[in-house]
C-alpha positions as CSV (number, residue, x, y, z in Angstrom):
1,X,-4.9,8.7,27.0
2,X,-8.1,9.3,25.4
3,X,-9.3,8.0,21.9
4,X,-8.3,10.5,18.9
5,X,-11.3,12.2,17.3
6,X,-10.4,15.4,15.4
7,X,-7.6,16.5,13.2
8,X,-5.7,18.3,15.7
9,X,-5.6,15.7,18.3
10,X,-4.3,13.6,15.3
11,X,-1.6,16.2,14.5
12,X,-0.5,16.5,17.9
13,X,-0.4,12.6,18.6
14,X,2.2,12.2,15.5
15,X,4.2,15.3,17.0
16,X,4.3,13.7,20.0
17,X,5.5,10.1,19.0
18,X,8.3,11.9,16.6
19,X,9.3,13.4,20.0
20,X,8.8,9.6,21.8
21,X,11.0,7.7,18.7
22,X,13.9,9.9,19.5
23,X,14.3,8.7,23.6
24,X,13.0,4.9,22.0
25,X,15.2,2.7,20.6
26,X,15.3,-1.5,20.0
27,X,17.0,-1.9,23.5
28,X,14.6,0.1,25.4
29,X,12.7,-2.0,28.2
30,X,8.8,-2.7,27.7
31,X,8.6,-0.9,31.2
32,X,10.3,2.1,30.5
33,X,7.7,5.3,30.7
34,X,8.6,6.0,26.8
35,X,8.3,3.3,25.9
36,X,4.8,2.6,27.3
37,X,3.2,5.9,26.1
38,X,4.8,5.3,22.4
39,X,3.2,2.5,22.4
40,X,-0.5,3.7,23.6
41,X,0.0,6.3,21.2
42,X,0.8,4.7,17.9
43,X,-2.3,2.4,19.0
44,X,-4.6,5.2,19.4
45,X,-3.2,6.8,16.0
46,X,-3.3,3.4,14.4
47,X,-7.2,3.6,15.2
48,X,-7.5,7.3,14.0
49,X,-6.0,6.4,10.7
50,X,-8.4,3.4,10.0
51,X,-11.5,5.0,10.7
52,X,-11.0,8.7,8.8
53,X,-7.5,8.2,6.5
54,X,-8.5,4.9,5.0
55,X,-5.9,3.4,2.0
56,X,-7.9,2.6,-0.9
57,X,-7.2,-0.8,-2.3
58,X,-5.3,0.0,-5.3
59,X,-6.3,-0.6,-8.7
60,X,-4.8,-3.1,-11.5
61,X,-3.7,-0.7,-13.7
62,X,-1.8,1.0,-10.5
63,X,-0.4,-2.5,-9.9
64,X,0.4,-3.7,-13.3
65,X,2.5,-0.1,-13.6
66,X,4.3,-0.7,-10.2
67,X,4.9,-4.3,-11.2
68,X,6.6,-3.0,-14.7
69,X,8.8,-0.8,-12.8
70,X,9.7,-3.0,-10.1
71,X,10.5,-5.5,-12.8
72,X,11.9,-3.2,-15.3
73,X,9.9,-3.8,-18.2
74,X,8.6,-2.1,-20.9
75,X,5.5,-2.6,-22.5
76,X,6.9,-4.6,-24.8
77,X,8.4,-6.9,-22.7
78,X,5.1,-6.8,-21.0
79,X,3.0,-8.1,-24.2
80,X,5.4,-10.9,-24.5
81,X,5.1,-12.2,-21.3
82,X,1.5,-11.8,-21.0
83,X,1.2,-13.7,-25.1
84,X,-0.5,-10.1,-26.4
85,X,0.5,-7.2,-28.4
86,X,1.9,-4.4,-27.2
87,X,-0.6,-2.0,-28.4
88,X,-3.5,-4.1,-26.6
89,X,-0.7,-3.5,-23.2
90,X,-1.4,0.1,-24.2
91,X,-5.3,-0.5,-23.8
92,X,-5.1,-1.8,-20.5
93,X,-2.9,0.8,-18.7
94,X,-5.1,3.9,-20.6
95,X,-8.0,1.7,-19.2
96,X,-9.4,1.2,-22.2
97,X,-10.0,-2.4,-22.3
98,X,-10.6,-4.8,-19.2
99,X,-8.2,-7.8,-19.4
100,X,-9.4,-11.2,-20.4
101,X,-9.5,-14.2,-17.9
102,X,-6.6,-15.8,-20.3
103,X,-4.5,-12.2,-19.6
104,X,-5.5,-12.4,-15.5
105,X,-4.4,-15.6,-15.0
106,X,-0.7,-14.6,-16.7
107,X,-0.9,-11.1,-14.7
108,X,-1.7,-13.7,-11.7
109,X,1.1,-16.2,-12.2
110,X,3.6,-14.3,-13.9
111,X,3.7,-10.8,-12.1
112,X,3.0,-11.6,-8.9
113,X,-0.5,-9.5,-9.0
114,X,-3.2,-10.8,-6.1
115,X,-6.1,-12.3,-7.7
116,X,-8.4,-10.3,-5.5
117,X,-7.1,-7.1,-7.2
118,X,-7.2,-8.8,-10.3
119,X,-11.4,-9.4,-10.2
120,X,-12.0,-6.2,-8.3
């Protein structure tokens, strides 16, 4: 197998290991012929997908929303745990207002939000 380079071959390699998972299971031997190309393959589109369908690191407002839902809160809510008024929760997530260091550290402690997002 050959290193993925255009859209096509990309296409094709996902076809093919749709076609692989279905003769693969957890109980399959690390010898088994299946096995070994599924393997090669999902390597090879691993590599593809770095190089030319990159995820971008998402953005705090993206996170604060997923955290609100994960958590079930409301903005509200939000502004109370985070010591501001709901309104200035409103700011944020319209991306009207950066967050202060004070705010970070509570999105940081309190929601679970990477400080490396957080500073970005």
């Amino acid at each position: 197998m050959k290193k993925i380079t255009t859209k096509k071959e990309y296409q094709d390699s996902i076809s093919k290991i749709e076609t692989l998972l279905a003769k693969v299971d957890n109980n399959t031997p690390k010898d088994n012929p299946y096995f070994i190309e599924l393997d090669k393959l999902s390597d090879l589109v691993a590599e593809y997908e770095e190089v030319y369908l990159p995820i971008a690191k998402p953005n705090l407002i993206d996170i604060i929303k997923l955290r609100m839902f994960e958590m079930n809160l409301s903005q509200k809510k939000l502004a109370e745990i985070l010591g501001v008024s709901a309104s200035r929760i409103s700011e944020y997530l319209a991306g009207k207002r950066e967050v202060s260091l004070k705010v970070a550290k509570k999105l940081h402690k309190n929601l679970d939000i990477d400080a490396e997002i957080i500073l970005s």
